[in-house]
C-alpha positions as CSV (number, residue, x, y, z in Angstrom):
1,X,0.0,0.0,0.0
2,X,1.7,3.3,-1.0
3,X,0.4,6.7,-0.6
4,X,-0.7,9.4,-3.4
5,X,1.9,11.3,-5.0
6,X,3.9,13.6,-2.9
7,X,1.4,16.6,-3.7
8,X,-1.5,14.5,-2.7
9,X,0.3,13.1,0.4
10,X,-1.7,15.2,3.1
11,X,-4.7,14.8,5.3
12,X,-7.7,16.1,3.0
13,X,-11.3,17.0,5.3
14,X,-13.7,14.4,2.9
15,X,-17.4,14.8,3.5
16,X,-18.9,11.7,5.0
17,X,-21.7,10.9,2.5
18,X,-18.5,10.7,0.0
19,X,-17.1,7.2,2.0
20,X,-18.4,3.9,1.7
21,X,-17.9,1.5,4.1
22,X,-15.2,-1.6,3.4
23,X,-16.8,-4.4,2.1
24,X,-14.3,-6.8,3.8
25,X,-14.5,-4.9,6.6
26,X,-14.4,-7.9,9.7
27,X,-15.6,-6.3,12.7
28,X,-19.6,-6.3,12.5
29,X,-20.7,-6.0,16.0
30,X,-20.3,-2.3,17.5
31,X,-20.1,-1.7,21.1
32,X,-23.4,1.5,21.1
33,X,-22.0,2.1,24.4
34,X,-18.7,2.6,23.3
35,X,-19.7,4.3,20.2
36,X,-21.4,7.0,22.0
37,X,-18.5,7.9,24.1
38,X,-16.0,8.3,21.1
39,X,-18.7,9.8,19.3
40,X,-19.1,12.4,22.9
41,X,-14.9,13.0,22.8
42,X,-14.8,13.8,19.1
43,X,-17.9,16.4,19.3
44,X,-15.2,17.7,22.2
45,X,-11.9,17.3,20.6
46,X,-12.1,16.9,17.5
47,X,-10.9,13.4,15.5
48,X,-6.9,12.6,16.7
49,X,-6.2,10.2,14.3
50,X,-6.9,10.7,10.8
51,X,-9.1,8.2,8.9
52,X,-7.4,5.9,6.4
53,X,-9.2,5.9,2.9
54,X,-8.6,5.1,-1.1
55,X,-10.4,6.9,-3.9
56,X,-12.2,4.6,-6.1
57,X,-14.4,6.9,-8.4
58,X,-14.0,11.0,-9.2
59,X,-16.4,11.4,-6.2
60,X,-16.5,8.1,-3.8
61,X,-14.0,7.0,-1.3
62,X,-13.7,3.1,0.3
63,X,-12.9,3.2,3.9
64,X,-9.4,1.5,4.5
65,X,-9.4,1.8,8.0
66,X,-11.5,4.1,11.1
67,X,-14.9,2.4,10.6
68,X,-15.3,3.5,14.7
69,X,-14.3,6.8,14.2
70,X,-16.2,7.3,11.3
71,X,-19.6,5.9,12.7
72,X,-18.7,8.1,16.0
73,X,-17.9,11.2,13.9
74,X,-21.4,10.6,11.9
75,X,-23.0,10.0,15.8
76,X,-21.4,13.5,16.7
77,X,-22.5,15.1,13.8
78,X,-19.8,15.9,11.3
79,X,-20.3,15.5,8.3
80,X,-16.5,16.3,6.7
81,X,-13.8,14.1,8.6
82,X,-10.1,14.4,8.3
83,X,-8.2,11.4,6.2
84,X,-5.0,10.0,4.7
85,X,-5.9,9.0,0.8
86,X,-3.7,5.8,0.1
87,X,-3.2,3.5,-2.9
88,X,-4.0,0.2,-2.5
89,X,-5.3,-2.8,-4.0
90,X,-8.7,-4.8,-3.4
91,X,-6.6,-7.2,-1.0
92,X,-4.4,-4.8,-0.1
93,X,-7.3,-2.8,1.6
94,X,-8.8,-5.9,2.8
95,X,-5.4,-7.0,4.8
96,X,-4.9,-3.6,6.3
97,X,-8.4,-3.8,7.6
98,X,-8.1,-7.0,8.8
99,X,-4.4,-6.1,10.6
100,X,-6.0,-3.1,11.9
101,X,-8.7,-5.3,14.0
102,X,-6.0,-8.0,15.0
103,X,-4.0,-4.7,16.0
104,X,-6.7,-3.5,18.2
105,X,-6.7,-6.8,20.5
106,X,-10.8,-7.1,20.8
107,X,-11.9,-8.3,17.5
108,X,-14.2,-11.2,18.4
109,X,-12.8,-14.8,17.6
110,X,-15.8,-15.3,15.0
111,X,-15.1,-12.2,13.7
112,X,-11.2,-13.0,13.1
113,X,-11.5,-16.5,11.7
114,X,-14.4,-15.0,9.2
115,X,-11.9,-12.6,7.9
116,X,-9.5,-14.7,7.3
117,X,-11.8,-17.1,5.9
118,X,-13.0,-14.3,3.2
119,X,-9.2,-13.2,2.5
120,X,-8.5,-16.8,1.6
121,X,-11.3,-17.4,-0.3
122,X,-11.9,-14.0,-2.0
123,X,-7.9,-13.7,-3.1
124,X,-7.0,-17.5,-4.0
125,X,-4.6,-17.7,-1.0
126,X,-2.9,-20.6,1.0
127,X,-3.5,-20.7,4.2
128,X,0.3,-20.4,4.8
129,X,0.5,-17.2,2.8
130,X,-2.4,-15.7,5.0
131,X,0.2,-16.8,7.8
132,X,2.8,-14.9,6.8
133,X,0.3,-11.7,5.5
134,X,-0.9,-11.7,9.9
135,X,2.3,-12.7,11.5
136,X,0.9,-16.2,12.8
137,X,1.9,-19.7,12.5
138,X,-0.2,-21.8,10.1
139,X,-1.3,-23.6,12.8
140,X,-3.1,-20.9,14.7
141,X,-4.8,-20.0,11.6
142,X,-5.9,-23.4,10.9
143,X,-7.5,-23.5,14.2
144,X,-8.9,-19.7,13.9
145,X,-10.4,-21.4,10.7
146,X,-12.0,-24.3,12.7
147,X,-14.0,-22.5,14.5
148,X,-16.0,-22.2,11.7
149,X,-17.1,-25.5,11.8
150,X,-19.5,-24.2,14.9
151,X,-23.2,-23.0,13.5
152,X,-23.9,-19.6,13.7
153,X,-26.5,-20.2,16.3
154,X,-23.2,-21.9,18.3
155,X,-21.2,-19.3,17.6
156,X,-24.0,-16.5,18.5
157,X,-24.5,-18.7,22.1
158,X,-20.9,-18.7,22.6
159,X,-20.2,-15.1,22.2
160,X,-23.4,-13.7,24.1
161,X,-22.0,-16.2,26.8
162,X,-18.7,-15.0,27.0
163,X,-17.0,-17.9,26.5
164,X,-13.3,-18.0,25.4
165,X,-11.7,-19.2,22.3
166,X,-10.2,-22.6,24.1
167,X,-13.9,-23.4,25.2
168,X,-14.8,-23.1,21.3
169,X,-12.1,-25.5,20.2
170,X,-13.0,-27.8,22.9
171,X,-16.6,-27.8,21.5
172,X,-15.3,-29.1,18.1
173,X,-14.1,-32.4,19.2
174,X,-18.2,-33.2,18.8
175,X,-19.3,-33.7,15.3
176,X,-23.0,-34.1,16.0
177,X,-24.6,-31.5,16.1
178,X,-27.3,-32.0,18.8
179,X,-24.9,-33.5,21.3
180,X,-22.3,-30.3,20.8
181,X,-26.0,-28.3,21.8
182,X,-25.9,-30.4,24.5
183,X,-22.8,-29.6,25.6
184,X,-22.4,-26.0,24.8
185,X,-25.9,-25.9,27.4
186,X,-24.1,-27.6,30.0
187,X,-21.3,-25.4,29.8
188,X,-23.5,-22.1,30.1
189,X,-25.9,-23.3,32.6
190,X,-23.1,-24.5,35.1
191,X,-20.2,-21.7,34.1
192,X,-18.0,-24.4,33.6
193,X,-14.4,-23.3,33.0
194,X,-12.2,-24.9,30.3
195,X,-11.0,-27.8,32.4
196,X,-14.1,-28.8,33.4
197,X,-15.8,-28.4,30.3
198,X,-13.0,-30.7,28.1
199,X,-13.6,-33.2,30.7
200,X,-17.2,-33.2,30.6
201,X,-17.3,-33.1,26.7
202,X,-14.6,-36.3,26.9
203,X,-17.0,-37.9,29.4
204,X,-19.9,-37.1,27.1
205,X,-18.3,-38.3,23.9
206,X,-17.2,-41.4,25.8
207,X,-20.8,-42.5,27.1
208,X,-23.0,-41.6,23.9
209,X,-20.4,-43.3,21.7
210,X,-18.8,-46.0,23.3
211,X,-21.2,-49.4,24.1
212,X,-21.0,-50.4,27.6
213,X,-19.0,-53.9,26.9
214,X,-16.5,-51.9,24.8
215,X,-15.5,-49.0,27.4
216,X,-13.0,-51.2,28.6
217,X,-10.9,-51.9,25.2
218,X,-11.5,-48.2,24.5
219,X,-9.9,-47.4,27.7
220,X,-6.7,-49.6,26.6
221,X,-6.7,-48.1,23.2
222,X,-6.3,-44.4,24.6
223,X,-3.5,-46.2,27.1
224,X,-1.8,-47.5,24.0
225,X,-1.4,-44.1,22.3
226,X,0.0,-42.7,24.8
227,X,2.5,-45.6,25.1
228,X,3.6,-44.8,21.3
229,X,4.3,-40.9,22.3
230,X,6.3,-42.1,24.9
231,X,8.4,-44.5,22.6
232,X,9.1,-41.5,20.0
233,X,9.7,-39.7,23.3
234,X,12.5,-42.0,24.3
235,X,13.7,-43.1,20.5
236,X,14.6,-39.1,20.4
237,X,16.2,-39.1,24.1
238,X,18.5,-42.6,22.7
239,X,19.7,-40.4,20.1
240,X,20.6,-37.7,21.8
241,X,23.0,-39.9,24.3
242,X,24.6,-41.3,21.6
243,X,25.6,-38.0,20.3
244,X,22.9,-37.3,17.5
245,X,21.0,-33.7,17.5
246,X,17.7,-34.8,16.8
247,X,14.7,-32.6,17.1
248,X,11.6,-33.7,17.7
249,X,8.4,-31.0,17.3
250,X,4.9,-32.6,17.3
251,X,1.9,-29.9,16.8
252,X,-1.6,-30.6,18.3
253,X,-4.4,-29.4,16.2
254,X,-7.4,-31.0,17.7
255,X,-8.0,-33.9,15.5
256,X,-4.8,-35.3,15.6
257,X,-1.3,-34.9,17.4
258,X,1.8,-34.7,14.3
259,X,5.2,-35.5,15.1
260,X,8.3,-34.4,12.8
261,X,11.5,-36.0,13.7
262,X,14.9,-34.0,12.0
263,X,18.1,-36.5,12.3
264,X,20.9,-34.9,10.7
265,X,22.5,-36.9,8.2
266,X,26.0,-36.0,8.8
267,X,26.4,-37.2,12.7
268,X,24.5,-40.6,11.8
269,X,27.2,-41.2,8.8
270,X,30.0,-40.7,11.1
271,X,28.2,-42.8,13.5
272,X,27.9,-45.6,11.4
């Protein structure tokens, strides 16, 4: 994103009728509370920070970024706000708006994981590249993306509950619907905290799914895999004795635990 040329490159008052609202803009819900009291300092002060707009006809501006202090400024009745006119790109604009939320620290986790939903979707992105675009691992935004997975009733129950992202996650280990109802209930009702609530959603899973005369094999099952952890565990630890650097990461993503094991081929030749 690059600003106008160096003539253009100063704050400009643009009326407000003149600027649309972004269209990938991720934050939808508005605190009116919060709206008001902005809206109460800027009738008072005046706006500090300048929006962040790009033309995109001879009389229409898109919003880049300042959707609060432009709903707050229409609230206190301006109707010409100050802004910085920059040139950018259809994703470009979308990114920044996007950063600019993440920036902020209290976009909503629905919120987030939608808007990085429609940047991979709407731009023909890989998750990795959306990644590296936020500054996040690619496994934080496959869980962000996850998330999705919950229904929008879920999601609304979740949110006007208070809940927090780890409870969400914990909720996607159900697939059926009905019983992840069931459990989201539960959770609300008794202001369960994570720990409880991944234990009662393991307990849940394990009585609706599991017949009664094959709890006891499932039991040894869920023994077993922990047993194979341990092996890589001490197959890595054996290595490192006998003089190898080997690195073992493993990532936990919910459905399944991946380990990568790096031997380097060097010390195991000289070994040999």
């Amino acid at each position: 994103m690059n600003f106008l040329s160096r003539s253009e490159n100063k704050i400009s008052d643009i009326p407000t009728i003149k600027i649309r609202p972004n269209k990938t803009q991720p934050r939808k819900i508005f605190d009116e509370d919060q709206l008001r009291a902005l809206a109460q300092s800027i009738a008072e002060n005046g706006i500090l920070q300048p929006l962040t707009v790009r033309k995109v006809s001879q009389n229409e501006y898109e919003l880049v970024a300042g959707e609060r202090r432009l709903r707050a400024s229409v609230l206190a009745g301006l109707v010409r706000v100050p802004c910085i006119v920059v040139k950018c790109t259809d994703r470009e604009s979308a990114m920044f708006a996007l950063l600019e939320n993440l920036q902020r620290c209290d976009l909503g986790m629905f919120e987030e994981a939608r808007g990085i939903s429609r940047l991979i979707r709407r731009y023909g992105i890989t998750q990795e590249q959306a990644a590296k675009q936020l500054g996040k691992s690619q496994s934080t935004i496959a869980n962000k993306l996850r998330l999705l997975n919950l229904s929008f009733e879920e999601q609304d129950w979740i949110v006007q509950a208070g809940l927090s992202e780890r409870h969400a996650r914990a909720l996607l280990k159900i697939y059926d619907q009905e019983l992840r109802k069931e459990a989201l209930s539960k959770i609300i009702s008794e202001n369960l905290n994570v720990s409880q609530s991944e234990q009662m959603i393991e307990k849940l899973l394990y009585n609706s799914s599991v017949p009664e005369k094959n709890k006891l094999t499932q039991k040894i099952v869920i023994k077993d895999v922990r047993i194979f952890i341990n092996t890589i565990n001490r197959a890595v630890d054996t290595m490192k004795q006998a003089g190898i650097d080997a690195v073992c990461k493993h990532i936990d993503s919910g459905d399944y635990i991946e380990y990568t094991v790096k031997i380097p081929k060097k010390q195991t030749e000289r070994s040999a």
